[in-house]
MARLUMPA-435332 format. One line per 2 residues: their letters; for each residue x, y, z of C-alpha. Coordinates in steps of 0.2 Angstrom, whole numbers, plus 2048, in hexadecimal, padded with zeros to 3 digits. Example, Ala and Ser with C-alpha at 12.3 -4.5 7.8 and 13.67 -1.06 7.14 Angstrom:
REM residues 2
AS	83E,7EA,827 ~ 844,7FB,824
//
This chain:
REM residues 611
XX	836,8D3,499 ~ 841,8C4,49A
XX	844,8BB,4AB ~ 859,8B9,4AF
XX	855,8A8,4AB ~ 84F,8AB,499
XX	85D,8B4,497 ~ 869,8A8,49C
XX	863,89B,492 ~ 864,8A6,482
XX	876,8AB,485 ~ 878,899,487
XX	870,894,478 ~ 878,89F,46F
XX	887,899,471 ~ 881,88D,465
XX	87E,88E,451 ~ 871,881,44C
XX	879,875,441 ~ 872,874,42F
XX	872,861,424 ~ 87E,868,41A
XX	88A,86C,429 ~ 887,85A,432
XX	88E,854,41D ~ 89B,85D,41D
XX	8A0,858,42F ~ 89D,845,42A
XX	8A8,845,41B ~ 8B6,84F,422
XX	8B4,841,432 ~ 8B4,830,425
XX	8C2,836,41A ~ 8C2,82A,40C
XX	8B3,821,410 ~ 8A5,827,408
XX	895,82D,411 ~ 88A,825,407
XX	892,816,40B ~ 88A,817,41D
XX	877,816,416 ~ 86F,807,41C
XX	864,7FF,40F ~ 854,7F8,41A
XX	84A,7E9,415 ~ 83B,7F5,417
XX	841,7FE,406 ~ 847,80D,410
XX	857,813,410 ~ 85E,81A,420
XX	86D,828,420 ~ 878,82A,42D
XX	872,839,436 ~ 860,842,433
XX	860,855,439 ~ 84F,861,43B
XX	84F,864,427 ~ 849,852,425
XX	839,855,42F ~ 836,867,42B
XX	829,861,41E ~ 821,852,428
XX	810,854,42E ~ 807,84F,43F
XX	81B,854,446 ~ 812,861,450
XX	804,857,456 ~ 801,852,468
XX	7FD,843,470 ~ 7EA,83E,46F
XX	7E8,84B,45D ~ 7E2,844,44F
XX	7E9,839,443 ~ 7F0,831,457
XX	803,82E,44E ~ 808,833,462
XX	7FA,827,467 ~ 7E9,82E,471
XX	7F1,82C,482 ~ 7F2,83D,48C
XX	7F5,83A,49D ~ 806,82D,49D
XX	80C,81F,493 ~ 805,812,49E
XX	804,7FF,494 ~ 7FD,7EE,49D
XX	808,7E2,49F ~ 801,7D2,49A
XX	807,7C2,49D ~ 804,7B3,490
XX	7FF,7A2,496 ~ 7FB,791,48D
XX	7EC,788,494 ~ 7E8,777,48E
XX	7DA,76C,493 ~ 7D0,774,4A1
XX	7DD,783,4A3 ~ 7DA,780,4B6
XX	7EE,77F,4B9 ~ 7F0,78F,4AC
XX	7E2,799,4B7 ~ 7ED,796,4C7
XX	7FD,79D,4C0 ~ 7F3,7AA,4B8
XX	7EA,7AE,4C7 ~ 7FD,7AF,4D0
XX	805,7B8,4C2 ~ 7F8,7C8,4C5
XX	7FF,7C8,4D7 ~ 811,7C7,4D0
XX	80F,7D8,4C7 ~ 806,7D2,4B4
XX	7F9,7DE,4B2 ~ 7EF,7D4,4A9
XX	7EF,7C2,4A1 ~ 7EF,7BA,490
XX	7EA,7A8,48D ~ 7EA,79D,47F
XX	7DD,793,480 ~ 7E1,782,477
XX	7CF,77A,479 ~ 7C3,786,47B
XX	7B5,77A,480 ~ 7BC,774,48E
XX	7C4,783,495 ~ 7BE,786,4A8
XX	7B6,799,4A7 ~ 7AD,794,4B8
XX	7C0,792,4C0 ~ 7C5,7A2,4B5
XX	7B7,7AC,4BE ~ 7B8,7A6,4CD
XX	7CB,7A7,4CD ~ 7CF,7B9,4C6
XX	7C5,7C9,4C7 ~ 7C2,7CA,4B4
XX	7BB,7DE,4BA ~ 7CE,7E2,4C1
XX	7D8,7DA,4B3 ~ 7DB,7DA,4A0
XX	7D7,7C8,49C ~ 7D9,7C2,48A
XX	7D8,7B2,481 ~ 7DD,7AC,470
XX	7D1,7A0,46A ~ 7D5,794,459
XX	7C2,78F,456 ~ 7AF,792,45B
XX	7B5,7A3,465 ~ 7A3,7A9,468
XX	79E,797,471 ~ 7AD,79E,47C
XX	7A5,7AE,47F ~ 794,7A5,483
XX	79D,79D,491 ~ 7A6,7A9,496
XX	798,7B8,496 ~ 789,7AA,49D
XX	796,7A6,4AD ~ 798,7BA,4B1
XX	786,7BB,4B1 ~ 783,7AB,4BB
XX	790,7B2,4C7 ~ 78B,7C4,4C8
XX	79B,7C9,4C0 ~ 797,7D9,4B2
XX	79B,7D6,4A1 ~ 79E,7E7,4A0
XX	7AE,7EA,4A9 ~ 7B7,7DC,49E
XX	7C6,7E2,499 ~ 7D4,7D9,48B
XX	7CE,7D1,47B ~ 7CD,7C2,471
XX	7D8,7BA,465 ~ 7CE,7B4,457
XX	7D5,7B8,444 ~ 7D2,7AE,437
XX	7D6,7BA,429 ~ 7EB,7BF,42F
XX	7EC,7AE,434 ~ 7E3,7A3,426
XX	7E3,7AF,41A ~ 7D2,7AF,417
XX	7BF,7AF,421 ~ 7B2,7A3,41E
XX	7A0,7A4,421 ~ 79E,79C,433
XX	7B0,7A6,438 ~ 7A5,7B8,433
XX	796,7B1,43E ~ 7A2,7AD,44B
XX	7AA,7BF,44B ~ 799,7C7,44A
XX	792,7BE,459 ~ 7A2,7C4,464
XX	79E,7D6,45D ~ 78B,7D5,465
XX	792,7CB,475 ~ 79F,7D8,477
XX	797,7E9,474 ~ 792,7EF,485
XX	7A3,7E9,489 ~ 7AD,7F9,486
XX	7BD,7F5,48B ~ 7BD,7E0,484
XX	7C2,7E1,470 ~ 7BA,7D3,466
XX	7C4,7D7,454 ~ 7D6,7D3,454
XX	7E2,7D5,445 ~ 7F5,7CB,449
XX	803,7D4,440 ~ 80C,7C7,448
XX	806,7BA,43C ~ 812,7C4,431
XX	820,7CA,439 ~ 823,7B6,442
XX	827,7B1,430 ~ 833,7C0,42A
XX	82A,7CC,423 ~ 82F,7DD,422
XX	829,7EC,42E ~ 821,7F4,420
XX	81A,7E3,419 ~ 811,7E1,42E
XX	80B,7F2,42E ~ 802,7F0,41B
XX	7FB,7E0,41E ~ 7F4,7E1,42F
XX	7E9,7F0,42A ~ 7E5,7E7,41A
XX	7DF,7D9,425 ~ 7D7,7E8,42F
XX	7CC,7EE,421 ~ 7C9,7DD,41B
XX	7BE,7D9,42F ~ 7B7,7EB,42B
XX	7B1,7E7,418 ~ 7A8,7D5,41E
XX	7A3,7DB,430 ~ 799,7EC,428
XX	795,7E2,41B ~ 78A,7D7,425
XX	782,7E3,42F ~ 78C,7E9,43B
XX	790,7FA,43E ~ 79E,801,43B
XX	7A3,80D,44A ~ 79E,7F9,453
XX	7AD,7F2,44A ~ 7BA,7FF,44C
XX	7B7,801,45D ~ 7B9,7EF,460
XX	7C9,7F0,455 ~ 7DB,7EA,45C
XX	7EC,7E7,453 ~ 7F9,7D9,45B
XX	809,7DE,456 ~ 81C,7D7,459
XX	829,7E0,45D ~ 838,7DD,458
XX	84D,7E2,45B ~ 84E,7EE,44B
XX	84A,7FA,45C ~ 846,80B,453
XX	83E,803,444 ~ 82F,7FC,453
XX	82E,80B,459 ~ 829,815,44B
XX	81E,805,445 ~ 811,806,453
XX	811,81C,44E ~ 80E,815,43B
XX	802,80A,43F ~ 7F7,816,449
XX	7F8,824,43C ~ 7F3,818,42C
XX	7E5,811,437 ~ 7DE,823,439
XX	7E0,822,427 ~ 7D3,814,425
XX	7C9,81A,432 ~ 7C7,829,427
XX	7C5,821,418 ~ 7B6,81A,41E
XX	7B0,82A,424 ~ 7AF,824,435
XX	7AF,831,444 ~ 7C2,835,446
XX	7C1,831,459 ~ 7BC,81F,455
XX	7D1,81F,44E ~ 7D5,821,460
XX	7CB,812,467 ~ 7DA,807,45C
XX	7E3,7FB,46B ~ 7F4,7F2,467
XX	7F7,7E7,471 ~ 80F,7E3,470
XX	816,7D1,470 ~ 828,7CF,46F
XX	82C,7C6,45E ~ 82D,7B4,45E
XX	837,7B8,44C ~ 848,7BD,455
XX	846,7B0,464 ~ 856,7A2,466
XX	856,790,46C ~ 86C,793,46D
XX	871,79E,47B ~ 85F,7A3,47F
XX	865,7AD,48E ~ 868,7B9,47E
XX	855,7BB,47D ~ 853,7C5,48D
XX	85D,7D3,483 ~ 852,7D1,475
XX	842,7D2,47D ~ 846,7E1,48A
XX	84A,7ED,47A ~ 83B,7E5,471
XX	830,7EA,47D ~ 83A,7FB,47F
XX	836,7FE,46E ~ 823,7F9,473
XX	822,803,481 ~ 829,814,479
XX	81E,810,468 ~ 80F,812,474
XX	806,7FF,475 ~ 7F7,7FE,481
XX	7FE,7EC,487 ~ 80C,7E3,487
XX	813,7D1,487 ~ 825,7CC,489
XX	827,7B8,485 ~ 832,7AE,491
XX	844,7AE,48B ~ 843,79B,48B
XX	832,798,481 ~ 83B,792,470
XX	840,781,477 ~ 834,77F,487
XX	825,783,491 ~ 829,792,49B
XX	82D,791,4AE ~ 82A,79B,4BC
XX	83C,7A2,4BB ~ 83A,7A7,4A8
XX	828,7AE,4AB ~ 82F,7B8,4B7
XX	83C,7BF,4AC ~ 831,7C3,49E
XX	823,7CA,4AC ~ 832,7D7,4B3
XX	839,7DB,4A3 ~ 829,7E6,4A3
XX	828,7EC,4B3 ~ 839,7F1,4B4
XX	837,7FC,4A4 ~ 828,804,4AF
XX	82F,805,4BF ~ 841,808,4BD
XX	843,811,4AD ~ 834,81D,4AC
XX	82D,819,49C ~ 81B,819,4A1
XX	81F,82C,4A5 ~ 821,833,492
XX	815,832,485 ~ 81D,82F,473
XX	82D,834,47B ~ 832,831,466
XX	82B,841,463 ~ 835,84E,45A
XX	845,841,459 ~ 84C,845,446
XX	84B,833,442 ~ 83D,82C,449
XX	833,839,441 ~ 83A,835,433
XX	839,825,432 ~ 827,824,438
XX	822,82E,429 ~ 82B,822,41F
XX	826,812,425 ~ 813,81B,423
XX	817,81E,413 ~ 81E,80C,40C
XX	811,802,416 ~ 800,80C,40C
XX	80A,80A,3FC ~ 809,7F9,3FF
XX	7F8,7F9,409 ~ 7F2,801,3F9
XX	7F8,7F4,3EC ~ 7F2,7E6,3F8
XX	7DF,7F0,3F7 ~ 7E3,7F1,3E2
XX	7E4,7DE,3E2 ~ 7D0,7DB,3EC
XX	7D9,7DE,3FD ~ 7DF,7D2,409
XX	7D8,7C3,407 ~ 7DA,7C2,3F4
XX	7EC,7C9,3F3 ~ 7EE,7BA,3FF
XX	7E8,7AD,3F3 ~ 7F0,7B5,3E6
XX	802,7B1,3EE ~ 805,7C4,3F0
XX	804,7C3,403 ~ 811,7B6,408
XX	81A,7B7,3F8 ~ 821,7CA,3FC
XX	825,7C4,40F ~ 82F,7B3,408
XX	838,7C0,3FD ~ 83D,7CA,40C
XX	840,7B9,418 ~ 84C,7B3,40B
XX	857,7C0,40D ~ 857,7C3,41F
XX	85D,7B1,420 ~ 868,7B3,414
XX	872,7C0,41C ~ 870,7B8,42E
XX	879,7A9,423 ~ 886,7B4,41E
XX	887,7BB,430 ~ 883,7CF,429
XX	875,7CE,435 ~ 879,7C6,447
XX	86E,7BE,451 ~ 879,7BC,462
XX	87F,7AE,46A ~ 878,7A5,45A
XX	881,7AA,44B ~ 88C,7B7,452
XX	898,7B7,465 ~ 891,7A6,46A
XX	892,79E,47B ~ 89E,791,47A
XX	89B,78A,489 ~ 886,788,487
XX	87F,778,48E ~ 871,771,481
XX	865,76D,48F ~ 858,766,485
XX	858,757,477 ~ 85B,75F,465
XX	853,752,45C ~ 845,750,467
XX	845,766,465 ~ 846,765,453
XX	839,757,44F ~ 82C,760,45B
XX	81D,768,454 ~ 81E,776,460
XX	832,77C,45B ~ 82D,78C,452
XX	838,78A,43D ~ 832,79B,438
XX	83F,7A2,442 ~ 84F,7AC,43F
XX	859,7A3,447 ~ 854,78F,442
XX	85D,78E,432 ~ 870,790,43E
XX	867,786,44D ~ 864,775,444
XX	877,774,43E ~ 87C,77A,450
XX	86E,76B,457 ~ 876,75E,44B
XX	888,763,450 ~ 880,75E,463
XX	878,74F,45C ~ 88A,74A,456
XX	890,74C,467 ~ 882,742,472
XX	887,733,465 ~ 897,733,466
XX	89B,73D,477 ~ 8A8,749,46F
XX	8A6,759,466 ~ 8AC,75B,454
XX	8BC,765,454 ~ 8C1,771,448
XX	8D1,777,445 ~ 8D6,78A,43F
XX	8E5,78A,438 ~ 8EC,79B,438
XX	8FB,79E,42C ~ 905,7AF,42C
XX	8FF,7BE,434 ~ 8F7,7CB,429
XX	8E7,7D3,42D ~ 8DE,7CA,422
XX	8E2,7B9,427 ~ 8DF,7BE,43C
XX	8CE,7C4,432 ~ 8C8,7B5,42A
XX	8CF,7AB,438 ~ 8C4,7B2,446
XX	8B6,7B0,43A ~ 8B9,7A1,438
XX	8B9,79C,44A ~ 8AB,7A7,450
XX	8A1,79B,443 ~ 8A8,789,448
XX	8A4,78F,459 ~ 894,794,455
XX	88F,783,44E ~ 894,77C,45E
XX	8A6,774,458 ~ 8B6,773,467
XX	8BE,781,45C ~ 8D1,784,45E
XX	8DA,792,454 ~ 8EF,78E,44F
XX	8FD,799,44A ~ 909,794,43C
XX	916,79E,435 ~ 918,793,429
XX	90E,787,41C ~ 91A,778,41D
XX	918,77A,430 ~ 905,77A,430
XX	904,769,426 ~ 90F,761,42F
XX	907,767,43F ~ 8F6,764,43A
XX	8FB,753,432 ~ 8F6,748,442
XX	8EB,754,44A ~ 8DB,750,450
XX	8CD,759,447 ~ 8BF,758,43C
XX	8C0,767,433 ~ 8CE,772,431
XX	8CD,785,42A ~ 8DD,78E,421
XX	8DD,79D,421 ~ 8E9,7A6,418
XX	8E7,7B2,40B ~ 8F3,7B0,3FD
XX	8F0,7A2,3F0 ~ 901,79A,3F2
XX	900,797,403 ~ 8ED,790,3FF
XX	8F4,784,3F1 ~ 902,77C,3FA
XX	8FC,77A,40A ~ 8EC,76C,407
XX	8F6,75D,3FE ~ 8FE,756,40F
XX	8EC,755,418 ~ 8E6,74B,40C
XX	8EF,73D,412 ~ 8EA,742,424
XX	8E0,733,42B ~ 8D1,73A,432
XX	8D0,742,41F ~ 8CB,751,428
XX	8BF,75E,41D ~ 8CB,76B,418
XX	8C4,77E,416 ~ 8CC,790,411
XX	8C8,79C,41A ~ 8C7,7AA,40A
XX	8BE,7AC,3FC ~ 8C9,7A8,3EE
XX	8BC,7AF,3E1 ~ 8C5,7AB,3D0
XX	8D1,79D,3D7 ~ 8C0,793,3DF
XX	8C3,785,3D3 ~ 8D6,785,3D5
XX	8D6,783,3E5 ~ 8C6,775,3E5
XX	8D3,76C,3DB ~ 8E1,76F,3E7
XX	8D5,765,3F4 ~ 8CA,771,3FC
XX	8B8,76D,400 ~ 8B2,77D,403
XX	8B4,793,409 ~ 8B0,79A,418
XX	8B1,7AD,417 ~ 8A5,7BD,41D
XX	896,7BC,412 ~ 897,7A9,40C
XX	889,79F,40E ~ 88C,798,420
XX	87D,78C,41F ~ 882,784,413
XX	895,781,418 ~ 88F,77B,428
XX	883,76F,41C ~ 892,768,416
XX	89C,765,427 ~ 88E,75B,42D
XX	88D,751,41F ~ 89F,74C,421
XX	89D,74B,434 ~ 88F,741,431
XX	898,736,424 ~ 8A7,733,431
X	899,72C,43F
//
């Protein structure tokens, strides 16, 4: 017999019919008119083609939709009593690593749960401070190390010993991965990674095989390009490692991913789920116990990828919805880089920033208290079975060519992310994807605090990133001004007042201002009035924008008598009257979906040729 509260809620819920795909079409079309729906599709770099709205038909079919957290294939991860994650903070340490110690030491008081170094020079790195400055038993300590990792470990384990500390609390992992990073693994590099096997393995909870997806997502490459390679770097440690003798439930149990996340936030979530599922694939190819699939640790960075040097502010948006996506994907542990790291070293202030970003997401907004809160989302679903799908395609062919290490040499690897890198940049160069405060609603009022050539020329300033290509024409615009104490000015001269023109107008500022110019939008009603105006003004380069050709062709003569011959843009794309209109005087076009790179190449070899 049904309680009155069953009962109210099925009169309630019948109130309601469930709405089919068909009826959420038929609503859509009716809603967009003339536009059609297809036209909303969004075409992913991943290959996957994302419609506007998913309804229960499109994971009626899927499998593991049913599953609970902790089942096997672990797509909801094997966590069963909350969705707790370590937040790990990362810190440099150079010589003696005494100074990074302290701060790491102060850092666990300051709410990191545990600690990341990267250790620069391994051999002189202080374990005895380490040891006797943190309690390596209460805290995930892990180190990436470039060279001779197990002379590391010998240290490191031989001081817990003298010291009377067990090895067998240790807790974190080290960072050693010749084969994602190099592309390939040598003979000493095997024997390095088999002596941290047999120093680790009474150490439960310390993982000695690390496999970076984030040696290919820091250089553009696709999510379905980071999810294939990492686990055909995986396989490629479990090949050599069994292959010389050690065992194989050894390996995966010391196994670990590092993975970036990054701002395309639902894609990261369902990439952590794809990852898990397609590793309990491998585990099961290799007729492995299933449970072993479960002992898999990701440890989340915050992509380096979609970090800024311009309004860098901007990067404490970026990061707090990266590690959102983290967090709600499931990770183990987590680290957010300081928002400041792309120009810098990190202080206090920014370390602090990045360490909260973490526990604000704990503390305030609850997301330790659902595990795969994702679960039973249309899309997410969705779009993990996807994503699972395109990565073991791809995993697949990478096997077909040897696996990793010769698809690598082959060219495959990195030529199929350069493919994919290419066209991110060139629609952050058209502006279709918008990288704030860089290439898109800039600050104008941003302070360069630091030297751009001196930023530029530096070993440390990270080029693979999104973002560089716009940042070195905005740092040479800076550079103009430091050596001659004046911005460059541009001049946006709006004639008439169609749509259109206010369009291409406001493109046109939002870009000069991007590039760091003293941009001024004017009105003319007329084109006689504009080059008059405009005659005497004071500006290197001055943008037209008007949308008919008459306009176009009779308004450039005048300014070429102007004295500061000033470089003279139209803001349109003239498409067949290009060459018309190159003869009527016009260097170049400025309009959505030009190549703004190069324009701004352009401007600064004029500004440059004024100096």
């Amino acid at each position: 017999m049904m309680t009155d509260e069953q009962q109210n809620q099925q009169r309630l819920f019948a109130e309601f019919t469930p709405g089919t795909a068909a009826d959420w079409e038929q609503k859509a079309r009716k809603d967009l008119r003339d536009t059609p729906l297809e036209s909303l599709t969004w075409h992913t770099y991943e290959g996957i083609d994302i419609k506007p709205y998913y309804t229960r038909e499109d994971i009626a079919n899927l499998p593991f939709t049913k599953q609970k957290p902790g089942d096997f294939p672990f797509l909801r991860g094997n966590k069963t009593g909350d969705n707790s994650w370590l937040n790990v903070q990362q810190v440099e340490a150079h010589g003696n690593g005494r100074h990074a110690i302290d701060n790491a030491a102060d850092a666990l008081q300051r709410g990191a749960d545990g600690i990341y170094f990267v250790v620069h020079q391994q051999e002189l790195f202080d374990v005895e401070h380490l040891v006797r400055k943190i309690d390596l038993g209460k805290y995930s300590i892990s180190y990436e190390v470039k060279e001779q990792p197990d002379c590391f470990l010998q240290r490191l384990y031989t001081e817990l010993e003298r010291c009377n500390v067990s090895h067998r609390n240790l807790k974190g992992f080290i960072n050693f991965d010749p084969i994602s990073v190099q592309s390939d693994i040598n003979h000493e590099e095997s024997r390095d990674i088999i002596k941290i096997l047999e120093l680790t393995k009474d150490s439960p909870d310390f993982y000695g095989v690390t496999v970076n997806g984030t040696s290919f997502s820091s250089i553009g490459a696709s999510i379905t390009q980071e999810i294939a390679y990492a686990l055909s770097a995986a396989v490629a440690y479990l090949d050599r490692l069994t292959t010389a003798g050690e065992p194989l439930e050894s390996v995966l149990r010391n196994t670990q991913f590092v993975m970036a996340s990054g701002t395309n936030y639902f894609f990261e979530i369902a990439k952590l789920r794809a990852l898990r599922l397609l590793w309990a694939a491998v585990v099961e190819a290799y007729q492995a116990a299933p449970a072993l699939a479960a002992k898999l640790r990701i440890h989340s960075v915050t992509s380096s990828w979609y970090q800024t040097t311009l309004d860098p502010h901007v990067n404490m948006l970026r990061t707090t919805t990266e590690a959102m996506s983290a967090v709600i994907a499931g990770c183990d542990s987590l680290t957010v880089s300081p928002f400041d790291s792309t120009f810098k070293a990190s202080d206090a202030f920014s370390e602090r920033i990045a360490r909260n970003v973490s526990i604000i997401l704990k503390e305030e907004a609850y997301l330790d208290k659902a595990i795969d809160p994702a679960a039973g989302s249309y899309y997410l679903e969705s779009l993990t079975n996807a994503l699972a799908q395109k990565a073991w395609d791809l995993f697949k062919e990478v096997e077909s060519m040897g696996g990793f290490e010769d698809a690598y040499k082959q060219g495959f690897i990195l030529g199929s992310i350069t493919d994919v890198s290419r066209r991110k940049f060139r629609n952050i160069a058209t502006g279709r994807d918008v990288l704030v405060g860089t290439n898109k609603y800039p600050n104008p009022k941003e302070k360069v605090s630091f030297d751009p050539e001196e930023l530029i020329q530096s070993a440390d300033f990270d080029t693979t990133r999104a973002a560089y290509p716009t940042e070195v024409m905005r740092m040479a615009t800076e550079l103009h001004l430091r050596k001659l104490n004046r911005r460059p000015k541009a001049i946006v001269a709006l004639i008439g007042s169609s749509e259109q023109r206010q369009v291409n107008a406001s493109f046109a500022q939002e870009f000069f201002t991007c590039a760091g110019f003293d941009t001024k939008v004017e009105q003319y009603a007329s084109v006689s009035e504009a080059s008059d105006r405009l005659l005497h003004a004071a500006a290197d380069v001055v943008a037209v924008s008007t949308s008919e050709a008459a306009y176009a062709r009779e308004f450039n003569p005048k300014l070429r008598h102007h004295d500061g011959k000033p470089l003279v843009l139209l803001a349109d794309d003239p498409k067949h009257l290009k060459e018309e209109m190159i003869a009527h005087g016009y260097d170049e076009f400025l309009f959505e979906d030009c190549d703004v790179s190069n324009i701004m190449r352009i401007v600064h070899r004029k500004l440059h040729g004024n100096d």
